[in-house]
N, C-alpha and C positions, 0 to 999 in steps of 0.2 A: 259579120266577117268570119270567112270559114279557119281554121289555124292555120298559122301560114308555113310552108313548106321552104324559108330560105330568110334569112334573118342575117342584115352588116349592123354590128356593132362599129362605130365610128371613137376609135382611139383602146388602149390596154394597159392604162393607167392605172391610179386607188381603185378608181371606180369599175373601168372599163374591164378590168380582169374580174373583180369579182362577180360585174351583171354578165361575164364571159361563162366562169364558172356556174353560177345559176342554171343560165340557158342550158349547158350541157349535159349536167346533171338533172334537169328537170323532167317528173314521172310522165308530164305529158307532152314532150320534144316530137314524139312519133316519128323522127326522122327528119326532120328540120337540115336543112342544111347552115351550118354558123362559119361565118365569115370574117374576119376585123380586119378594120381599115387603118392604116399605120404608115407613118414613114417609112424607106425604107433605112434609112439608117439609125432606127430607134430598133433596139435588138430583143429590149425586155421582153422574160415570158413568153417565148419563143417556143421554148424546149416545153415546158408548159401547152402550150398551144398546140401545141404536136400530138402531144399524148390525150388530148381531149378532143381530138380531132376536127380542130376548127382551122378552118383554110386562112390565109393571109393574104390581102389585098393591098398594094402597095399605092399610095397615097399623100400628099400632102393637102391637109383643108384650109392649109392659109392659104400656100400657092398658087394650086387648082382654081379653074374658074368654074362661076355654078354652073355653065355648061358644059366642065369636063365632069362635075362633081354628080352631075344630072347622068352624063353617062354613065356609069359604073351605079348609082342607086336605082336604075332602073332593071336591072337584073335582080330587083331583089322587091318581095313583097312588107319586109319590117324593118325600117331603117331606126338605129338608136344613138341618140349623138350621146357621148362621155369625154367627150373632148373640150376641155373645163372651162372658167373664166378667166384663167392665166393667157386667154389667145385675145388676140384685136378685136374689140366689142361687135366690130360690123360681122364676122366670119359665124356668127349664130344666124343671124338674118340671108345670109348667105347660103348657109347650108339650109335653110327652113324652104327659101326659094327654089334651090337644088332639088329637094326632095319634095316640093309638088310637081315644078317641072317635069319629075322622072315618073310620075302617076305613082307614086309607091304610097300603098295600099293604107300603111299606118307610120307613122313618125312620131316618136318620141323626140322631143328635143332637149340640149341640156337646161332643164328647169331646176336642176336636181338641189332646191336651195331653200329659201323664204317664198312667201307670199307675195310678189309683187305686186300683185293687183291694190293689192291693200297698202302696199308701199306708197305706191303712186310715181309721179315722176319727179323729178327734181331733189330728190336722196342724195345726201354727202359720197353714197357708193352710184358713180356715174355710169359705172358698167350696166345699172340695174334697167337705165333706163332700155337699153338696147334688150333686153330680157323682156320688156313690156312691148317692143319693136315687135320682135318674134311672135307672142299672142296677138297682136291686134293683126299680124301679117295670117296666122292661124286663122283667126276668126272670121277673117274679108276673106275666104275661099270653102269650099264647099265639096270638094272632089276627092281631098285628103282626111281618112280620120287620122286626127290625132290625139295621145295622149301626156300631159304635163303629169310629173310624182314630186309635189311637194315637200321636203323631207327634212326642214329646217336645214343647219348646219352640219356637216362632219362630226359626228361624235369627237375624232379624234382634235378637231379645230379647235374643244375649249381648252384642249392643252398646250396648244403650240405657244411658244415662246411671243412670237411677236403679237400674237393676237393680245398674250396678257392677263387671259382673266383667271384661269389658274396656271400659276406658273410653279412646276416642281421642283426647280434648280435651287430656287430662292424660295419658295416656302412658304408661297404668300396666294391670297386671294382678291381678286380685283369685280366688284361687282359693278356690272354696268350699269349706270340709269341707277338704278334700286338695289336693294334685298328682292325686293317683290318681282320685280322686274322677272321674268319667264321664258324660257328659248325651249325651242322641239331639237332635236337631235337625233339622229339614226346613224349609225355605225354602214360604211359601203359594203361590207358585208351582207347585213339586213336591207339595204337598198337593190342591191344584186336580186335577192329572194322576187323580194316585190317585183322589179321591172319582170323574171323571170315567169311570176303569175300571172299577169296581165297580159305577157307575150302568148303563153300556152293555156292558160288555165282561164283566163277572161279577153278573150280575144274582141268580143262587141261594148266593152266597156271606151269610154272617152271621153275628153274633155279634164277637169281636173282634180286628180286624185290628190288627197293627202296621206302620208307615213308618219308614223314617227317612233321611233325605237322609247323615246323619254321624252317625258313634259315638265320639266324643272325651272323652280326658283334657283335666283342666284345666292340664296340663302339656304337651300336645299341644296344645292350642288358644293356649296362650302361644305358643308355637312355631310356632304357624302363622299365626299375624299377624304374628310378626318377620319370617318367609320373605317372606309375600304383598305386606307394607305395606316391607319393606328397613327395618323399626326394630328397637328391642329396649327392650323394656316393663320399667317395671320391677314388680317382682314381689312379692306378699304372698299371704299366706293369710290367710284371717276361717274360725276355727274354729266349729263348732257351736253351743259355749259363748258364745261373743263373739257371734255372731249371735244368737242367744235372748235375748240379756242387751240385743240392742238393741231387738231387737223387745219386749222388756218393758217399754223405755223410751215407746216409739213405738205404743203396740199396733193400732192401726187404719193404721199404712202397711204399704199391699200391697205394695209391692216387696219390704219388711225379711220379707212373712211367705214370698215366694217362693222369697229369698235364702234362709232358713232351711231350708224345705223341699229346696230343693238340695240343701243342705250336708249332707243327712244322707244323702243317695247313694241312697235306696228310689225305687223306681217311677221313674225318673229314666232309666235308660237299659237299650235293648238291643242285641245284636246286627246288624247291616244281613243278615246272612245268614241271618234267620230273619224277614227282611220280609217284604211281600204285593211290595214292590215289585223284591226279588231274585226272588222267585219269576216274578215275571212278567219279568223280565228288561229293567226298566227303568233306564234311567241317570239319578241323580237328583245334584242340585247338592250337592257336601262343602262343609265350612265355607269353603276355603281359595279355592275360585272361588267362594263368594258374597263375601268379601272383597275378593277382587282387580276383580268387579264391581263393586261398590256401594262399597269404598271407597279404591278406590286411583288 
């Protein structure tokens, strides 16, 4: 596939502004024309948007149907969904459908997470199974390339409160599953980069790429917040069993179903030396400087 000359980023969210920023700033754009699709009553990074010269597409992908959603992605040869797992698990399957319908050229969909394949179906997090919906809808066609960027979790996710595992308010560290236990993570900053190279700089690449900014232990991530932050957390483990048992309690909170899935250590993490982004010889942010940026 020759580089594509017109690119809709799908949402201008965490993720979607910074694979916005990428694309625009990217040395091999050549003129690209970039587009994001949005509500219109979502305002964020507007002004933003302006000054980077990226057009606005006015939108809704839960509302829309895939054959209105089919209209508007066929005006375009690189569709990228960033529009998260916070929406109705069917509206990924939806938009995937949409964007063969529209013949568009390559489709990124939001993968932008764990391994699913390796997950499998039937996972405490039920959103995922609709994630494997998506590949297996990929894979039965032949007319669309597409590309999945594996990328573990949000760097910034081992901090949020509800997830738990390091919480800074309280001072404590929660390992899942293990010590040993292992998570990939990449900051959407460094996730932007990647989708950005693969848009312009590996345009015949397909099928499923891995990222990963860090490859840490949950004993090694204690440890790298006491370095980063000069504390010392105090430390527990939430076994498999005790997370299941809360998520039984609780069964519709998504954090309890993500913490679970962690903890069982599948599809969760890989190597960094078997990235797209070692191979290309890029330097991408470890846990311990998104830390010391963002919270020290």
């Amino acid at each position: 596939m020759s580089s594509p000359t017109s690119v809709l980023v799908l949402g201008a969210g965490e993720l979607g502004i910074e694979v916005l920023r990428s694309l625009a700033t990217h040395p091999a754009r050549n003129g690209a024309v970039l587009t994001v699709l949005k509500r219109a009553s979502t305002t964020n990074s507007s002004v933003e948007l302006d000054k980077l010269g990226i057009r606005i597409q006015n939108a809704d992908v839960v509302a829309s149907t895939e054959e209105e959603l089919a209209k508007i992605f066929s005006a375009y040869h690189v569709v990228i969904s960033c529009n998260g797992m916070t929406l109705p698990p069917e509206t990924q399957v939806k938009l995937s459908k949409a964007a063969i319908r529209a013949d568009v050229k390559r489709y990124f969909p939001w993968q932008f997470g764990l391994s699913y394949d390796d997950l499998g179906r039937g996972t405490a997090q039920n959103l995922f199974d609709a994630q494997l919906d998506v590949r297996d809808l990929l894979r039965g066609q032949s007319t669309m390339q597409w590309v999945i960027v594996s990328t573990g979790i949000f760097t910034s996710f081992l901090f949020e409160p509800a997830f738990d595992v390091v919480n800074i308010k309280q001072g404590s560290m929660t390992a899942l599953g293990s010590w040993e236990n292992r998570v990939t993570a990449t900051s959407p900053v460094d996730i932007g980069r990647v989708v950005a190279d693969l848009v312009f700089a590996c345009p015949n690449v397909h099928g499923i790429v891995y990222a990963a900014g860090d490859t840490i232990s949950m004993q090694e991530l204690a440890d790298t917040v006491d370095i980063a932050l000069e504390t010392k957390l105090q430390r527990k483990v939430a076994t498999v069993k005790q997370l299941e048992a809360e998520l039984q309690a609780d069964p519709e909170n998504g954090a309890k179903k993500y913490r679970a899935v962690s903890a069982a250590g599948i599809g969760t993490a890989w190597d960094k030396a078997d990235t797209f982004n070692a191979a290309r010889s890029m330097s991408m942010q470890t846990v311990r400087e998104w830390t010391e940026q963002h919270l020290k």
